[in-house]
Steps between C-alpha positions, in 0.01 A plus 500: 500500500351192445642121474350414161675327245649674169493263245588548127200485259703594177817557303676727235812439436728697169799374493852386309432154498124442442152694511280468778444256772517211267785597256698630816454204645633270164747688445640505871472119519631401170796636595498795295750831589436828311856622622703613173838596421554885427664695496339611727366164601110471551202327597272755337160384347504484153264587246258616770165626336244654745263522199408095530384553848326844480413596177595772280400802686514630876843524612685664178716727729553291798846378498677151551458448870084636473472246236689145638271617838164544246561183404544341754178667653293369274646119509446490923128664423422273258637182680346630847135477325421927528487576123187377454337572838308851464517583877890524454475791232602795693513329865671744740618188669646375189888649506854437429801488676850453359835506568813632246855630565587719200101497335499756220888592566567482057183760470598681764860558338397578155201750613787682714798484216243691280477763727855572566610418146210665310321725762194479714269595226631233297363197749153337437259523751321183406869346608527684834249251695785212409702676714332458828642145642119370612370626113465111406298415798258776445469423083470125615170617728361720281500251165390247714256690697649415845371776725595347803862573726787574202875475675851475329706365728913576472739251709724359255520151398282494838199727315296234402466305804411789724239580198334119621577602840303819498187378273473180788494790775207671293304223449539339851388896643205482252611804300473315184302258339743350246864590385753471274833522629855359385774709277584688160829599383640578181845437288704821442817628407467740791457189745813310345707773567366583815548163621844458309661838669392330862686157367197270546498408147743210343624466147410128438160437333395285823378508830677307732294480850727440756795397286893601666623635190150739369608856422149594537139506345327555149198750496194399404135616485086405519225546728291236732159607649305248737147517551451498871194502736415363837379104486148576607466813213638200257281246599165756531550517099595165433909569425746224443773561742809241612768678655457761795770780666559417832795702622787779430815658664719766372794692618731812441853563540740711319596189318343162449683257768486156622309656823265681323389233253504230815238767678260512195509125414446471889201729505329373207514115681371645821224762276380180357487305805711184384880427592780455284470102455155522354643691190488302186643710269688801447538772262820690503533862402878392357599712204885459433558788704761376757448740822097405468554144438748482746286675762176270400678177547698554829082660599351141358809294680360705864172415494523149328823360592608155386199433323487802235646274283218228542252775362400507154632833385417728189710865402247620188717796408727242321223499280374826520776684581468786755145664444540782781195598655304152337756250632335449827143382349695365196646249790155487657294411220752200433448408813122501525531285141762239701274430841169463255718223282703386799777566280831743521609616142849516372764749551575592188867399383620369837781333513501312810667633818387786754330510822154409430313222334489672141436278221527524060165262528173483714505384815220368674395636844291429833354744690277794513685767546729727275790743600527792257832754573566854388797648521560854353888651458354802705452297849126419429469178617103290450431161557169360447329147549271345314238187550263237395130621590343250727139467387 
């Protein structure tokens, strides 16, 4: 595998507080939270209408998850400059990977309460291919004509980062020539109570990263797709490109622990080839969820020490509540948007207090490289780092 540089030529982003790369990024920055009282309390996208991005016609039965991850498709193709480039159409280089935790879990439900409430016969077969967990990433390929590598990756709150993880390993080996890769998961019923019955799921309509007295998380939703391709692909077709993947580490245990989040952060630093005091700013997986948040900041106090709290901080799931299998390239993509303005943007509705440098306003940064965490109830643990592309 070779040394080449994965660098990120393009964004989609769906999600509860703005539209693509720029309304994600306005909305994140202004402050904005789409977290809702309930019951049950939400951070669900409203109003969303697949039709303004793709039309009227192509995707009438793909369900909720299919269409957040169409959409999102479209916005990183479009952004990455390959919608207008005939040599893309039909690429078997061109491919998608993504990551998910639950994916089509509402279609799956209703397809299978048909069957034991009604009969077999009773089920549609043009529902049954919702019911396969990668369905989305194959309807994504096909309306977008991505022939390439297709993978659905499913680690959690973790997924999306080893989706980035896996494309960078593809394109460093040469097995693809450009890839989307990032996260997708929908807002269900089936999800809240899946989440409520394992009590990771609070009753206030906040999110309170890192806070002493949170009772857990608010569910949320949306998909985030980069563009990404090796520097010398980009600059062979003239691609605007600022911020590059330099590193990961992940790790498993039965549960997420101090240990196990210290081990990723640490492998990550040491992937990327920089030590922990060239870190500028850092991106916390913190949901309200007290065992993870608990485990993440004893794993950032570890490797940082005293000076964690020197380090302009961000938790985005106070504004976007927790988006599953998307919350790792959620928490990416705002932290490819802070090291291009050199600027951290607000966690939503803090209060003050806490171990890290969080802030209710921007902060500005220094530095060139970005910390992104992970952390997934199930003991899926990612860490990635981000930087500045020298040039």
């Amino acid at each position: 595998m070779s040394d080449a540089k994965v660098v990120i030529t393009g964004m989609g982003v769906i999600s509860a507080i703005g539209a693509g790369a720029e309304g994600f990024a306005e909305g994140l920055y202004s402050g904005k939270t789409a977290v809702a009282a309930g019951p049950p309390p939400t951070a669900a996208i409203p109003d969303f209408t697949p039709q303004t991005w793709l039309g009227s016609k192509g995707f009438k039965y793909f369900d909720r998850t299919a269409r957040l991850l169409c959409v999102s498709s479209l916005m990183a193709i479009e952004k990455g400059g390959w919608k207008d480039d005939p040599a893309a159409a039909d690429d078997e280089r061109l491919g998608l990977m993504y990551g998910t935790m639950y994916g089509s879990e509402h279609s799956i439900t209703a397809f299978d309460w048909v069957a034991v409430t009604e009969g077999p016969s009773m089920v549609s077969p043009l529902e049954f291919p919702n019911t396969v967990i990668s369905s989305p990433g194959g309807q994504a390929a096909i309306k977008h004509h991505l022939s390439g590598p297709n993978w659905t990756q499913c680690q959690g709150f973790a997924s999306s980062l080893h989706s980035l993880q896996q494309a960078s390993v593809f394109l460093k080996a040469g097995r693809a020539k450009a890839l989307l890769a990032g996260g997708a998961d929908e807002f269900s019923n089936e999800a809240v109570l899946g989440l409520q019955h394992m009590g990771l799921l609070g009753s206030e309509g906040s999110v309170k990263p890192f806070a002493k007295d949170s009772a857990g998380t608010v569910l949320g939703e949306g998909s985030a797709l980069w563009m990404l391709e090796t520097a010398e692909a980009a600059n062979a077709r003239g691609a605007a490109y600022a911020v590059e993947i330099l590193g990961f580490g992940q790790a498993q245990d039965d549960k997420t622990t101090a240990e196990s989040g210290a081990a990723a952060i640490r492998g990550a630093l040491k992937n990327a080839g920089i030590s922990a005091d060239q870190v500028g700013c850092i991106f916390a997986s913190a949901d309200g969820i007290p065992a993870l948040d608990s485990a993440e900041e004893n794993a950032l106090r570890e490797v940082f020490g005293e000076s964690l709290s020197s380090i302009p901080a961000c938790a985005p799931k106070a504004a976007l509540g927790e988006t599953m299998g998307s919350a790792g390239v959620f928490a990416a993509t705002a932290a490819a948007l802070a090291l291009e303005r050199q600027s951290v943007p607000p966690t939503a509705g803090y209060a003050g207090g806490g171990p890290l440098k969080l802030s209710a306003q921007s902060q500005p940064m220094q530095g060139k490289y970005a910390l992104v965490n992970a952390f997934s109830y199930d003991g899926n643990v990612m860490s990635m780092v981000l930087g500045l592309c020298q040039k």
